[in-house]
N, C-alpha and C positions, 0 to 999 in steps of 0.2 A: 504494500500500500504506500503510498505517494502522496502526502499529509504536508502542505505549507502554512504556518501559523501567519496570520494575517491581521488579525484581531487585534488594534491598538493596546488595550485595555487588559489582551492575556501579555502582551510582548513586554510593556510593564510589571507584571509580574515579575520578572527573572530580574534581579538585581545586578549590578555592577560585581558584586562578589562572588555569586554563582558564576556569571562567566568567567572570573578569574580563576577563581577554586578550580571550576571543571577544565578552562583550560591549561592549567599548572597541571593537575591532577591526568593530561594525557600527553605530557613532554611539552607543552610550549613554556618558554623560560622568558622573565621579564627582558629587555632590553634596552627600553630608551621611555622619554616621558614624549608625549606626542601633544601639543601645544598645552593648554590651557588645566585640557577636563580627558584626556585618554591617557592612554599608556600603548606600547608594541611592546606585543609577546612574539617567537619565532623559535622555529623548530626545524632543525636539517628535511629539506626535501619535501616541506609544507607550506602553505604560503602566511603572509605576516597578520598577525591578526594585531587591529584596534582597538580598545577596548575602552571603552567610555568610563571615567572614576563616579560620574556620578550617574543618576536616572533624569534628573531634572534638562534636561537639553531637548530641544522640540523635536526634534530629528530620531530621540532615544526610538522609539520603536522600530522605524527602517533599520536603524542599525543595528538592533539585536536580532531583528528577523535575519539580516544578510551574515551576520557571527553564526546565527544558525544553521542556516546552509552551506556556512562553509567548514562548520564543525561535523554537520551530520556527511558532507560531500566526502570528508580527510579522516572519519572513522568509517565509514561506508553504513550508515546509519539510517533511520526513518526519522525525519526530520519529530514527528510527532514522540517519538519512545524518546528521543534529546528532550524536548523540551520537559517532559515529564521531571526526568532527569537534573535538566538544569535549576526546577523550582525546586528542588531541595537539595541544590551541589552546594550553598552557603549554610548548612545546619550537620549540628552533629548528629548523626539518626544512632537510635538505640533501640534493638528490637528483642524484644523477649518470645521468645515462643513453646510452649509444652508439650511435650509429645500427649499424644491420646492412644486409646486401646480402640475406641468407636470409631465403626466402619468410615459413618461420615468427615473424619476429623473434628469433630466437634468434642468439648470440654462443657463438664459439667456446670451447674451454676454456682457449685459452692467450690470448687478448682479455679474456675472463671473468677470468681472475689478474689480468691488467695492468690492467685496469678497478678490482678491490677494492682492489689492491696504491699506485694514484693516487687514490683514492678517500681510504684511510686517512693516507696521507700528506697529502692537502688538510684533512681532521680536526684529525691532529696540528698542521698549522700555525696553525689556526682557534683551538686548545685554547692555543699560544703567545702569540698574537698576544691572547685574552681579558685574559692574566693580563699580558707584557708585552710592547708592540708594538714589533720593530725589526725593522729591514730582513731579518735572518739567523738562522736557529736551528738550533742544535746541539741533537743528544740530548738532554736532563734529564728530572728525576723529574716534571716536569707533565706533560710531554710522554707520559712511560712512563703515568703515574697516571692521565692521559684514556683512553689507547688499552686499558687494563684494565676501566675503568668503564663503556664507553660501549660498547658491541655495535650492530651492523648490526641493522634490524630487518628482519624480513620482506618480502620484496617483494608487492607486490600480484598476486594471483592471474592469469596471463596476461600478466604483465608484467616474465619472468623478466630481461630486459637492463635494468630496474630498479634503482639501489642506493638507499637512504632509510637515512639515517641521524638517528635522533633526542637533541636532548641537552635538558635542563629549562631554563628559561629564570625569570626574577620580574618581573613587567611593572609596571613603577614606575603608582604610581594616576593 
């Protein structure tokens, strides 16, 4: 299938970061600052990509759409499974999943609690350990102030014993 994102409004979506993340994340390497509000990245044998620093530029959507066809052209990719990709190449994703014995892969309701209930708790200590790392942690307001901010996202369609949790990430250049 043969999918061009078009949609001002999704092409927004993908931040300045996710194109950077995912393109560091498939050998293009920074290079140079490119006027004002981009940057070139470049890779032996690929062509040079620009990358806009911020979203704010009227132009932002032409230009992520055209970073995506040149991303999904240079991995030989469906431009549509890229973009997916790209809305969460700026987030750290954390996924828990349980095995089951049921044919259908489905988890109980009381395995289901104990699964989100160790899921959110592996979170909160991830959210401690960013800001400060010691052996132990008690309650506090970081603690409280991630597990508000930070929602479960959806699981993947068929893959309800799933948990994916996403948080934003800044991918040093």
């Amino acid at each position: 299938m043969k999918a061009q994102i078009v949609d001002p409004q999704a092409l927004r979506a993908i931040t300045p970061a996710a194109l950077v993340a995912y393109a560091r994340g498939e050998g293009w390497q920074h290079v140079e600052t490119y006027g004002q509000h981009s940057d070139v990245y470049a890779q032996a044998n690929r062509p040079e990509l620009v990358i806009p620093r911020t979203d704010h530029l009227a132009d932002y959507p032409r230009v992520v759409a055209e970073l995506i066809g040149i991303l999904a052209a240079t991995g030989d990719r469906d431009e549509l499974a890229l973009y997916r990709d790209l809305l969460g190449a700026d987030r750290d994703v954390v996924r828990v999943r349980a095995r089951s014995n049921a044919d259908d892969g489905s988890v109980n309701l009381a395995a289901g609690v104990g699964l989100f209930e160790s899921a959110r708790e592996m979170l909160l200590a991830a959210a401690c350990a960013a800001t400060n790392p010691q052996p132990l942690y008690r309650a506090g307001a970081n603690k409280l102030d991630f597990g508000q901010k930070h929602a479960p996202s959806q699981c993947p369609v068929g893959l309800l014993e799933t948990f994916r949790g996403m948080h934003p990430i800044k991918p040093s250049r």
